[in-house]
N, C-alpha and C positions, 0 to 999 in steps of 0.2 A: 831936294828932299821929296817933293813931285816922286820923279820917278821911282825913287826908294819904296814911297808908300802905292802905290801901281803896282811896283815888281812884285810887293808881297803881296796886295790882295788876289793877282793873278795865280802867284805860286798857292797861298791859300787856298782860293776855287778849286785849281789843279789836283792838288793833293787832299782835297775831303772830298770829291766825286771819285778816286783812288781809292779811300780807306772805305769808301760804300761798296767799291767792286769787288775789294778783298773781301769784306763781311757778305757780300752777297754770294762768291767763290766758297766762303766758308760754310753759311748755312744751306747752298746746294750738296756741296760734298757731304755734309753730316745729314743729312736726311736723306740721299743717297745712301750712306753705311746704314743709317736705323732702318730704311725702308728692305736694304736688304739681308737684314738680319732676320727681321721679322719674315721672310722670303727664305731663313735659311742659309743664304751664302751671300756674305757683303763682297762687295768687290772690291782687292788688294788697293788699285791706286785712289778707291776715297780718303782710306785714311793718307795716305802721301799726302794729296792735296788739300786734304785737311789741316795739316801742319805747316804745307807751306804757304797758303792763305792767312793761319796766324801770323806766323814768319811776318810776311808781308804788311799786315795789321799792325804789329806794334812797331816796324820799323819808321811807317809813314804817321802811325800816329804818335810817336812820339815826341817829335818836332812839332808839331800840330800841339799837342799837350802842354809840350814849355810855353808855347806861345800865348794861351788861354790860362793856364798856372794849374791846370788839372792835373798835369805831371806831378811827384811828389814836388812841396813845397811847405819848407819848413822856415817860417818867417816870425815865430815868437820872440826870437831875440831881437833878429836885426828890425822888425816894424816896434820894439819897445823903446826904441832909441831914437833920439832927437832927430829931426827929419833930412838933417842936413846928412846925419851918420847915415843913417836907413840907405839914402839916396847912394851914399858911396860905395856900399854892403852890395848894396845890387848889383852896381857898377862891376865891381871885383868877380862876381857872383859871375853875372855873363860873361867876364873877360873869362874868367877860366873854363866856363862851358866852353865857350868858343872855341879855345886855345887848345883846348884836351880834342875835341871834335878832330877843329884841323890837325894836330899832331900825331891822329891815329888815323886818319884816310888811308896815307899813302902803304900803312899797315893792313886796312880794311881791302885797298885796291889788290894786296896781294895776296890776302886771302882769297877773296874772287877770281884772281888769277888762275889758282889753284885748281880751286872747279873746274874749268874749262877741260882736266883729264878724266872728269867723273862723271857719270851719269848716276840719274835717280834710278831706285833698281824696279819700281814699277810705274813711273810715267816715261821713264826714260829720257825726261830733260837734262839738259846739261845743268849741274849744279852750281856753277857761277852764276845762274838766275837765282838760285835760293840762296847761296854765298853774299851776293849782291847786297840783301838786306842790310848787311850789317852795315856796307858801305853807305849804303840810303839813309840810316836811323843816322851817322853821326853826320853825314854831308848837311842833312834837314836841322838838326839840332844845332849846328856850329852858324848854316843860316840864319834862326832863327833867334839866336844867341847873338852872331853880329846887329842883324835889326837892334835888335835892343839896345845892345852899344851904340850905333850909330844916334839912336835914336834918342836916349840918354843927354850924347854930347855935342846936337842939337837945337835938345830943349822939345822935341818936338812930344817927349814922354818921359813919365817918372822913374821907369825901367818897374813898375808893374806889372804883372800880366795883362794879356788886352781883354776885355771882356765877350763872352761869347757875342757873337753876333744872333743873339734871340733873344726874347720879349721875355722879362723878366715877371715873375708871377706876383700878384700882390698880396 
């Protein structure tokens, strides 16, 4: 279980120093368009890269999200319920995030496949990088969704979300 809890605070690190470079991608590109607006003439590939820097944002943070419970999470019924039910709610709860993730990759993998005949029409990258997303949000999600099962059947957690890793305000 070692290594479980290791692989994910790695992948964790990995992918929030990611969703900092996409937001930093993001707020370059938009203040590139505003700056040249105000200048008169924005340049065509900020907004591109504008879009695919969100792209990028919500794919990585999504999984990032389940994992902290920031993602929608709607728990009025199943945490009103005796603790033994609550517990199994979750259970079920990740098996199907899981289950839905992996059962739609190898659909995501072909969507990206796709791209590879397209290009963007003003960065001119190949569009399997921006396709890719989708494949990322659910690869991250079905991850972070097994954690939790694993982790569940264990014992090593409640199947909770984890709490952020910062200092709670009093």
């Amino acid at each position: 279980m070692r290594f479980v809890q290791s692989l994910e605070t790695v992948v964790v690190a990995i992918f929030r120093a990611l969703v900092g470079l996409s937001f930093l991608v993001l707020i370059g590109a938009v203040l590139v368009q505003v700056v040249g607006r105000l200048g008169g003439a924005s340049p065509v590939w900020s907004e591109e890269l504008t879009r695919f820097a969100l792209l990028y944002l919500a794919a990585i943070g999504a999984g990032l999200s389940l994992r902290t419970g920031e993602l929608v999470n709607v728990d009025v019924v199943s945490e009103a319920m005796p603790p033994r039910v609550s517990w199994w709610l979750r259970l079920v709860s990740a098996i199907l995030v899981a289950g839905l993730g992996l059962y739609l990759l190898p659909m995501a993998w072909q969507y990206t496949a796709i791209g590879a005949f397209q290009t963007s029409p003003a960065l001119g990258v190949k569009m399997s990088l921006v396709h890719f997303t989708m494949f990322l949000m659910l690869a991250l999600l079905a991850f972070f969704a097994v954690l939790r099962v694993v982790g569940m059947l264990a014992g090593t957690t409640d199947g909770r979300p984890a709490a952020r890793d910062m200092p709670q305000a009093d």
